[in-house]
Gaussian input, Z-matrix of N, CA and C with variables (Angstrom, degrees):
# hf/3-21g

backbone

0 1
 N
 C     1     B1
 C     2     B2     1     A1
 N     3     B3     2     A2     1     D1
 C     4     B4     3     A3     2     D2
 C     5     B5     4     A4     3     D3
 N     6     B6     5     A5     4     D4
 C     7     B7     6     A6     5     D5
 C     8     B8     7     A7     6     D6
 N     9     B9     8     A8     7     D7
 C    10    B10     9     A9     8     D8
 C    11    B11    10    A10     9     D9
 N    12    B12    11    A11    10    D10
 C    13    B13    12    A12    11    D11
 C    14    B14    13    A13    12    D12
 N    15    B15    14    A14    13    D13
 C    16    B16    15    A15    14    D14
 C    17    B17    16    A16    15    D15
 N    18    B18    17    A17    16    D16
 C    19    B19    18    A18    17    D17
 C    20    B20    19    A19    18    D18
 N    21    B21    20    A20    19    D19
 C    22    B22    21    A21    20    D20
 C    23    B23    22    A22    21    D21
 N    24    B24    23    A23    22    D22
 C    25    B25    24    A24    23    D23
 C    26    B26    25    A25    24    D24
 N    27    B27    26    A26    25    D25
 C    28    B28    27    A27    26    D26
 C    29    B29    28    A28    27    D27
 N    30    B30    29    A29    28    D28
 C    31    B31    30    A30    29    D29
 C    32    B32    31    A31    30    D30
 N    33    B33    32    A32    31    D31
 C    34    B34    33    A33    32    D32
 C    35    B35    34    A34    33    D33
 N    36    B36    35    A35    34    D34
 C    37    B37    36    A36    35    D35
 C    38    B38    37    A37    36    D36
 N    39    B39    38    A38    37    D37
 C    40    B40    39    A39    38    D38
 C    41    B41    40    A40    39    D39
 N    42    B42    41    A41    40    D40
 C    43    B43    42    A42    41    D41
 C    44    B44    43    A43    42    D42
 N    45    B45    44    A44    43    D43
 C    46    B46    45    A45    44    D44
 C    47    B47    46    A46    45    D45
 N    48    B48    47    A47    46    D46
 C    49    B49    48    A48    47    D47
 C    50    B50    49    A49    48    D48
 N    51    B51    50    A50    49    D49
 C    52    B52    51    A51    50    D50
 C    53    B53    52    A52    51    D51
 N    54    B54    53    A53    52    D52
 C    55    B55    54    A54    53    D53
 C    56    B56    55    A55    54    D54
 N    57    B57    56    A56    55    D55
 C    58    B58    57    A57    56    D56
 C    59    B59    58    A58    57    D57
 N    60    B60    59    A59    58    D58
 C    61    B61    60    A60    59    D59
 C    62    B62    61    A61    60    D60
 N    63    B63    62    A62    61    D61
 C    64    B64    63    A63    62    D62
 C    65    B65    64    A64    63    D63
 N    66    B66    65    A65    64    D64
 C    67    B67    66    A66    65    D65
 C    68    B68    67    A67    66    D66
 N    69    B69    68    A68    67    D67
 C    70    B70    69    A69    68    D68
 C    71    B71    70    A70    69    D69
 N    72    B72    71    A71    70    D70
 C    73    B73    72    A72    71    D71
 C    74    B74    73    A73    72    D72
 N    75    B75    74    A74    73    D73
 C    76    B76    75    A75    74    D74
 C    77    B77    76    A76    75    D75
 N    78    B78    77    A77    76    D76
 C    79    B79    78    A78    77    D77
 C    80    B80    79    A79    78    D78
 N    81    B81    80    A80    79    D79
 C    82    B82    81    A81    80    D80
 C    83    B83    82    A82    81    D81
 N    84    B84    83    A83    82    D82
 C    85    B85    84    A84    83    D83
 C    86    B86    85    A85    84    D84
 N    87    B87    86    A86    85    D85
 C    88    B88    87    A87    86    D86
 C    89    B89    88    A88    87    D87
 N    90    B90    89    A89    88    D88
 C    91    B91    90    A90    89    D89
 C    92    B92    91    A91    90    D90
 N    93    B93    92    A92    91    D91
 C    94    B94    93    A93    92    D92
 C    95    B95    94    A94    93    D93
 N    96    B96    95    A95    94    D94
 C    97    B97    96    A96    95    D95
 C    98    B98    97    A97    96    D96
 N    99    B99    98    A98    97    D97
 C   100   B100    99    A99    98    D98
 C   101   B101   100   A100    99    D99
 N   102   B102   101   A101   100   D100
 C   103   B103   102   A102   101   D101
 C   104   B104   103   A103   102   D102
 N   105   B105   104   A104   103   D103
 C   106   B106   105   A105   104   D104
 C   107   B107   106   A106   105   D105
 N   108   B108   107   A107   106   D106
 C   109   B109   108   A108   107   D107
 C   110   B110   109   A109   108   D108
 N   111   B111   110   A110   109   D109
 C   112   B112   111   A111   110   D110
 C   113   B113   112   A112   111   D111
 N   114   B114   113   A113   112   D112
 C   115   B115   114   A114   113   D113
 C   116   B116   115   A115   114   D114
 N   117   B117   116   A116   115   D115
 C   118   B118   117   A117   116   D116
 C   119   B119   118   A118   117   D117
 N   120   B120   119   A119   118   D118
 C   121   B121   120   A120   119   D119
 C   122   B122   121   A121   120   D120
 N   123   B123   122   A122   121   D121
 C   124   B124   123   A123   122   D122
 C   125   B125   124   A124   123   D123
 N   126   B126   125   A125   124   D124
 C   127   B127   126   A126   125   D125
 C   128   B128   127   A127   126   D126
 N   129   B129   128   A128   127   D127
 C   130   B130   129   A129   128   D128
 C   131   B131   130   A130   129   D129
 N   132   B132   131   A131   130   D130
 C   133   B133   132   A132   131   D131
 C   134   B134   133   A133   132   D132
 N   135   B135   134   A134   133   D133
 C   136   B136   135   A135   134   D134
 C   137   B137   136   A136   135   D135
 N   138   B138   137   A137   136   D136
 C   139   B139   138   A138   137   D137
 C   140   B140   139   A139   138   D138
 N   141   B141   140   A140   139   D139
 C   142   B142   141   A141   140   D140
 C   143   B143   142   A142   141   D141
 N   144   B144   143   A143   142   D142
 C   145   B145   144   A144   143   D143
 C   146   B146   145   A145   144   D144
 N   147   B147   146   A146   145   D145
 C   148   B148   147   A147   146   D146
 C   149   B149   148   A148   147   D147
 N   150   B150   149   A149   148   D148
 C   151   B151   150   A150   149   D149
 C   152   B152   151   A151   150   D150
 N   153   B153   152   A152   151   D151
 C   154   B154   153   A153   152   D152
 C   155   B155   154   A154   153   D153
 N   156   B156   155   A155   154   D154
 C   157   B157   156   A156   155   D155
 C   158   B158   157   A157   156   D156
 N   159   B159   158   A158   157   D157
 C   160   B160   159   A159   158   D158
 C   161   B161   160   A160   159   D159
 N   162   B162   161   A161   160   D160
 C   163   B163   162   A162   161   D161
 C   164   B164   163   A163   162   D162
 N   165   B165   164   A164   163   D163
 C   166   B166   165   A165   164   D164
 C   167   B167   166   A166   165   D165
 N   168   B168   167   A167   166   D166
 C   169   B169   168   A168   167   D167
 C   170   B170   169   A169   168   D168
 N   171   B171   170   A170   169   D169
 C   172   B172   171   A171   170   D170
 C   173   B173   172   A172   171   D171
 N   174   B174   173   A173   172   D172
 C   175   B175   174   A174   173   D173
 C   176   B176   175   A175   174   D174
 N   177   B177   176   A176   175   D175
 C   178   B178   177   A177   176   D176
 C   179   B179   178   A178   177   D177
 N   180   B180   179   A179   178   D178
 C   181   B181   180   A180   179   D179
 C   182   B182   181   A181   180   D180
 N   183   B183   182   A182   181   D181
 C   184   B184   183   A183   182   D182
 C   185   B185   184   A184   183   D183
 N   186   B186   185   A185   184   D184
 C   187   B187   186   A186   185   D185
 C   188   B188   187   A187   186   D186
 N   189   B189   188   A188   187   D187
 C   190   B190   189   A189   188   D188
 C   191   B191   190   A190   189   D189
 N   192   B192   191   A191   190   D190
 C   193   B193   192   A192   191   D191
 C   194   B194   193   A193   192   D192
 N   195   B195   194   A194   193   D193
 C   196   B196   195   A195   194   D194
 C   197   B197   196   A196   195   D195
 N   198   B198   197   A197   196   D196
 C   199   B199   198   A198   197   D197
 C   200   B200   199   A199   198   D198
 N   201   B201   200   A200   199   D199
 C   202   B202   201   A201   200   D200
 C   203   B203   202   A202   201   D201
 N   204   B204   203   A203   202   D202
 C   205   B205   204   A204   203   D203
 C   206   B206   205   A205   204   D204
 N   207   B207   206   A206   205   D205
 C   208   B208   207   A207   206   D206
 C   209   B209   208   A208   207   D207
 N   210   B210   209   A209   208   D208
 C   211   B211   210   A210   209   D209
 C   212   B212   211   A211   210   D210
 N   213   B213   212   A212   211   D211
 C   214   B214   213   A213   212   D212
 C   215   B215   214   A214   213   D213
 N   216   B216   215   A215   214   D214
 C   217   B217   216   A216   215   D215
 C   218   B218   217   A217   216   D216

   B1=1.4447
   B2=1.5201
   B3=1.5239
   B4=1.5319
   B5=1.4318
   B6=1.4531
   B7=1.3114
   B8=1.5597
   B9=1.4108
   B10=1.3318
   B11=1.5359
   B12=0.9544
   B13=1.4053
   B14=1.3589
   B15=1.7774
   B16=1.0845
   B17=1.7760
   B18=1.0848
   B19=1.3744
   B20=1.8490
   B21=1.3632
   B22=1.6545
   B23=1.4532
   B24=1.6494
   B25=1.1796
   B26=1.5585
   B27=1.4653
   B28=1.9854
   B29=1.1149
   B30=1.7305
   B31=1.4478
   B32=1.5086
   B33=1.1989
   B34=1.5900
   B35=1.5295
   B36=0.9659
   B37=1.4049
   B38=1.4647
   B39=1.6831
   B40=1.3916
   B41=1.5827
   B42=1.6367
   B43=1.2371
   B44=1.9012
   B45=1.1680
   B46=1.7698
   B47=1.6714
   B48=1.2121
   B49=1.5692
   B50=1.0415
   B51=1.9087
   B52=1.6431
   B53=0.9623
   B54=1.2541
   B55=1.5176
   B56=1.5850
   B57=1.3607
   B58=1.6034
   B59=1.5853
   B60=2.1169
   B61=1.5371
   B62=1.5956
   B63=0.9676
   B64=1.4529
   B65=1.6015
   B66=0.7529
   B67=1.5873
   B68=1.8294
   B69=1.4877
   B70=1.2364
   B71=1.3644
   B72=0.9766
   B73=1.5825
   B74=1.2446
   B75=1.4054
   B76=1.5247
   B77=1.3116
   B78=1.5117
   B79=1.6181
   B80=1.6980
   B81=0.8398
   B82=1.7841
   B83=1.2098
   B84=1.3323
   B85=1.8618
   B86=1.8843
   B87=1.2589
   B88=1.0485
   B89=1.3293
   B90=1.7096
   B91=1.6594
   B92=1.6349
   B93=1.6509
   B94=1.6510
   B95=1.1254
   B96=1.2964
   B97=1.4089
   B98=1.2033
   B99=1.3074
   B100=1.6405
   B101=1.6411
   B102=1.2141
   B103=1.2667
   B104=1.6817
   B105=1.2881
   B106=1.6450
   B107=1.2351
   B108=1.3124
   B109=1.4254
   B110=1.2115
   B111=1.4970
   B112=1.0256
   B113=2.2228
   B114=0.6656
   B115=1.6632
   B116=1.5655
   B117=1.3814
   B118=1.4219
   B119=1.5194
   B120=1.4099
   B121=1.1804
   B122=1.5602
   B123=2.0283
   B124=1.7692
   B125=1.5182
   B126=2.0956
   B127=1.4839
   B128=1.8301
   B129=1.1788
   B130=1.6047
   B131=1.2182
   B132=1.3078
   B133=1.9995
   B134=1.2280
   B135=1.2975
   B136=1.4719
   B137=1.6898
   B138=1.4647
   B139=1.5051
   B140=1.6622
   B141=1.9061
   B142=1.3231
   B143=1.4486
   B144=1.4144
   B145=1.5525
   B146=1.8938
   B147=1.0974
   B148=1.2413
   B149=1.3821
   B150=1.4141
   B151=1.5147
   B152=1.3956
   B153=1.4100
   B154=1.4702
   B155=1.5930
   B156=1.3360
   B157=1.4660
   B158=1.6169
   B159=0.8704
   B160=1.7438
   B161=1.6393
   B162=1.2706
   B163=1.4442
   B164=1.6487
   B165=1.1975
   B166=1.6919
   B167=1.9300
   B168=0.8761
   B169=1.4101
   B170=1.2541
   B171=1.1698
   B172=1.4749
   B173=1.0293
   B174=1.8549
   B175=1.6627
   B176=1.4811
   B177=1.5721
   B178=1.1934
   B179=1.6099
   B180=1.5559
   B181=1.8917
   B182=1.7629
   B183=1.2710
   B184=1.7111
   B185=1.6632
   B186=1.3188
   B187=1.3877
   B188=1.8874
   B189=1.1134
   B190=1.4629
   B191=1.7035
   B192=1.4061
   B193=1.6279
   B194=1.5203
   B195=1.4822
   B196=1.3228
   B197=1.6058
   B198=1.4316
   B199=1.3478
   B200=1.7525
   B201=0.9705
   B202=1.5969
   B203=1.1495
   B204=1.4659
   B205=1.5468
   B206=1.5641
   B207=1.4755
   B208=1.8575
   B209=1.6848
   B210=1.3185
   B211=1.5546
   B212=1.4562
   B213=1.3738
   B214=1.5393
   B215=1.5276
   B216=1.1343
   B217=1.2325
   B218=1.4982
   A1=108.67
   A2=109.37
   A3=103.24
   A4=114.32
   A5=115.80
   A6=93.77
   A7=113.95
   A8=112.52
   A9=135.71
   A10=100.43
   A11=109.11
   A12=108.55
   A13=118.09
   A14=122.75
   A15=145.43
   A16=108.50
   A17=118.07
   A18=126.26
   A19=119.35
   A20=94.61
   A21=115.22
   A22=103.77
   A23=121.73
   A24=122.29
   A25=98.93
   A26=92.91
   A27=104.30
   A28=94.77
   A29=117.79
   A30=113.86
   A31=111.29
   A32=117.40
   A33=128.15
   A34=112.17
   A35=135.13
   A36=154.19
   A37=116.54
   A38=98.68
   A39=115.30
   A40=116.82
   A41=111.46
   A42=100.01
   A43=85.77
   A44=123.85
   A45=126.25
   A46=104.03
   A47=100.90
   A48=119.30
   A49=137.15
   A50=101.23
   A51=122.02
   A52=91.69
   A53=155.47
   A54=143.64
   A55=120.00
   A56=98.96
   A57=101.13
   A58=96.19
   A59=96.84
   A60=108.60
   A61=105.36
   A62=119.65
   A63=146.24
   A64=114.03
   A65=103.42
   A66=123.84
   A67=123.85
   A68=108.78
   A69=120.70
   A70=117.77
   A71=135.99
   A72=140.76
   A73=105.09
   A74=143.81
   A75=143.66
   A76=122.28
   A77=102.61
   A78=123.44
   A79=111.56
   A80=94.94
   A81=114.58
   A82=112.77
   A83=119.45
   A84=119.54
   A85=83.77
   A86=127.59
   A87=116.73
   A88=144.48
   A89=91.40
   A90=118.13
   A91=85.93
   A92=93.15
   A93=99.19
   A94=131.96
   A95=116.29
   A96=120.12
   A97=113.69
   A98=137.19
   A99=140.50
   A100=102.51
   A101=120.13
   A102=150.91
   A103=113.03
   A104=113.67
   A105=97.54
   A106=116.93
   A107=136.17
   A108=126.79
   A109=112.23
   A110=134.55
   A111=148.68
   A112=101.66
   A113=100.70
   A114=122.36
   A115=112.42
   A116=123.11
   A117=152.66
   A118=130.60
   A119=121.48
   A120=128.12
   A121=109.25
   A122=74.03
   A123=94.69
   A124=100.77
   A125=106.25
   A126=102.05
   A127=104.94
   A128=106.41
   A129=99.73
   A130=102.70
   A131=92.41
   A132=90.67
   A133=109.76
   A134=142.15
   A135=128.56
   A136=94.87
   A137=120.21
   A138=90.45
   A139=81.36
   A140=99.29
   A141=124.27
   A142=135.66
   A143=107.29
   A144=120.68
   A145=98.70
   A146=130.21
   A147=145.71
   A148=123.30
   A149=120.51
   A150=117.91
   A151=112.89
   A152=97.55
   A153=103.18
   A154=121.68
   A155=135.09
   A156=145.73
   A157=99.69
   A158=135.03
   A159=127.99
   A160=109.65
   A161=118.68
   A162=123.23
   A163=131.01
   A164=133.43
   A165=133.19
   A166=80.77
   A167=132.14
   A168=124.25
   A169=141.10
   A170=111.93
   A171=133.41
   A172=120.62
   A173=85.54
   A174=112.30
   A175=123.48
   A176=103.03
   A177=97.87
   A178=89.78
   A179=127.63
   A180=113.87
   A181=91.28
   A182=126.09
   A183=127.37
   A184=102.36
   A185=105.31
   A186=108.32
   A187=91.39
   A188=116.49
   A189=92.24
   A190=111.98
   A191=126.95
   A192=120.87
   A193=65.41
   A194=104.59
   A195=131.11
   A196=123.76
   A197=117.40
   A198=120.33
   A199=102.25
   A200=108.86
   A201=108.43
   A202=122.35
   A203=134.04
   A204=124.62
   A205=100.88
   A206=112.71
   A207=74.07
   A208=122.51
   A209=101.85
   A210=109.30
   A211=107.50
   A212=115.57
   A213=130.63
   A214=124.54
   A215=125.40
   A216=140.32
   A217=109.44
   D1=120.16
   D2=179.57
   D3=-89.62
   D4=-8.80
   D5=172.30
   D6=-151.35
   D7=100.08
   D8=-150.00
   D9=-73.65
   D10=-13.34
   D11=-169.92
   D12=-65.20
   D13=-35.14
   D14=-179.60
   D15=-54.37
   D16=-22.47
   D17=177.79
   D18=-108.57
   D19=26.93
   D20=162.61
   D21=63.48
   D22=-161.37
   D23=-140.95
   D24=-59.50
   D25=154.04
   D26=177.58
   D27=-112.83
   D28=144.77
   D29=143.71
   D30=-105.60
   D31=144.25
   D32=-175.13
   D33=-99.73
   D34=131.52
   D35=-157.14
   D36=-154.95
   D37=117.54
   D38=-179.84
   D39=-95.29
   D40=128.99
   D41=-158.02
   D42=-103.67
   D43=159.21
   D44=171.85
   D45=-107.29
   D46=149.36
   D47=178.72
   D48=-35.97
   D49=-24.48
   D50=168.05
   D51=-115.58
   D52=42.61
   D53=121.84
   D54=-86.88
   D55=-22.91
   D56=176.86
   D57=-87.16
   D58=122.62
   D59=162.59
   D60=-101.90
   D61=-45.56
   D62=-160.90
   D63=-68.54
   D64=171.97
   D65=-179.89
   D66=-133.87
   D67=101.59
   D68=-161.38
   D69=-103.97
   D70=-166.75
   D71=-171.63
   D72=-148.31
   D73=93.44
   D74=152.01
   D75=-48.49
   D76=109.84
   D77=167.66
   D78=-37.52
   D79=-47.18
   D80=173.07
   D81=-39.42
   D82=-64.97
   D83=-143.37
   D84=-133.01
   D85=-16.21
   D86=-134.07
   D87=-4.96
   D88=88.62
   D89=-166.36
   D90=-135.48
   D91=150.31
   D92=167.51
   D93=-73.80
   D94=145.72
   D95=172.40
   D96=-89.60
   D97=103.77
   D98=-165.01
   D99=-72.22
   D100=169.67
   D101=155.39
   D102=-45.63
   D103=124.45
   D104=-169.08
   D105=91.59
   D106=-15.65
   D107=-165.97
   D108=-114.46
   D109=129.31
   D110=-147.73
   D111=-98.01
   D112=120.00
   D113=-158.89
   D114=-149.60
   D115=163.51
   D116=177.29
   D117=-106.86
   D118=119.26
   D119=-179.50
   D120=-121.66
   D121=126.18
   D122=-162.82
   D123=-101.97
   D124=114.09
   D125=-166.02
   D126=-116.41
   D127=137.44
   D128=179.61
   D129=-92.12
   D130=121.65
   D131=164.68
   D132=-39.38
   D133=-86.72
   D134=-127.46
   D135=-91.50
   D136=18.66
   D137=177.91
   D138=-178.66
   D139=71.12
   D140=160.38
   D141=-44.13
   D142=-19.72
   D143=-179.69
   D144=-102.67
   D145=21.12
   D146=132.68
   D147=-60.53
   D148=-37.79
   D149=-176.16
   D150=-25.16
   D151=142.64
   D152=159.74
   D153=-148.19
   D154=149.53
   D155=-141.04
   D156=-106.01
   D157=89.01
   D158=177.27
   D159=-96.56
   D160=148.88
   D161=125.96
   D162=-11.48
   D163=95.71
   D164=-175.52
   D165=-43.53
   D166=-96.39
   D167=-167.37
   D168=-30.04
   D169=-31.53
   D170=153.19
   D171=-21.37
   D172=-73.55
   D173=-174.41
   D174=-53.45
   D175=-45.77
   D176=-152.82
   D177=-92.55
   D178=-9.08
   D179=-167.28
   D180=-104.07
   D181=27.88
   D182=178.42
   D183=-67.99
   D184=-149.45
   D185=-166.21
   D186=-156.27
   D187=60.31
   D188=-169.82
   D189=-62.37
   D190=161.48
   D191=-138.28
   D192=-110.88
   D193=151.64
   D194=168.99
   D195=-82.39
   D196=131.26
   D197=-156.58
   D198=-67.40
   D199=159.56
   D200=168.89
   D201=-66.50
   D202=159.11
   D203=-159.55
   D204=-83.19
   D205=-17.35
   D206=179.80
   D207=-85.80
   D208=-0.67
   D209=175.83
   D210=-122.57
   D211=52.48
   D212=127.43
   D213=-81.97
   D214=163.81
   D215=177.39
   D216=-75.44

């Protein structure tokens, strides 16, 4: 999912180098995230089995798409 945002509040979660066992796929670059590598899991509250595993860089140089004007603040 490239743009998580569409599925309302995110919680962001930092994973550490010995927490990564697994082997993931970044929404981002779609390139793997190896074993060992210290990365971010982007979780939506209301629909937790959404998570997804990105690149720290990914995440933070994305573009999240801007809401439409009548559901701005």
């Amino acid at each position: 999912m490239d743009n998580p945002e569409i599925l309302g509040e995110l919680e962001e979660r930092f994973i550490h180098p010995y927490q990564a066992t697994k082997t993931y796929l970044c929404p981002g670059c779609n390139r793997e995230i190896p074993p060992g590598l210290g990365h971010v899991v982007i979780v939506p509250v209301d629909v937790p089995d959404m998570r997804r595993h990105w690149h720290r860089g990914c995440w933070t140089r994305r573009r999240p798409v801007e809401s439409p004007p009548w559901q701005r603040p």
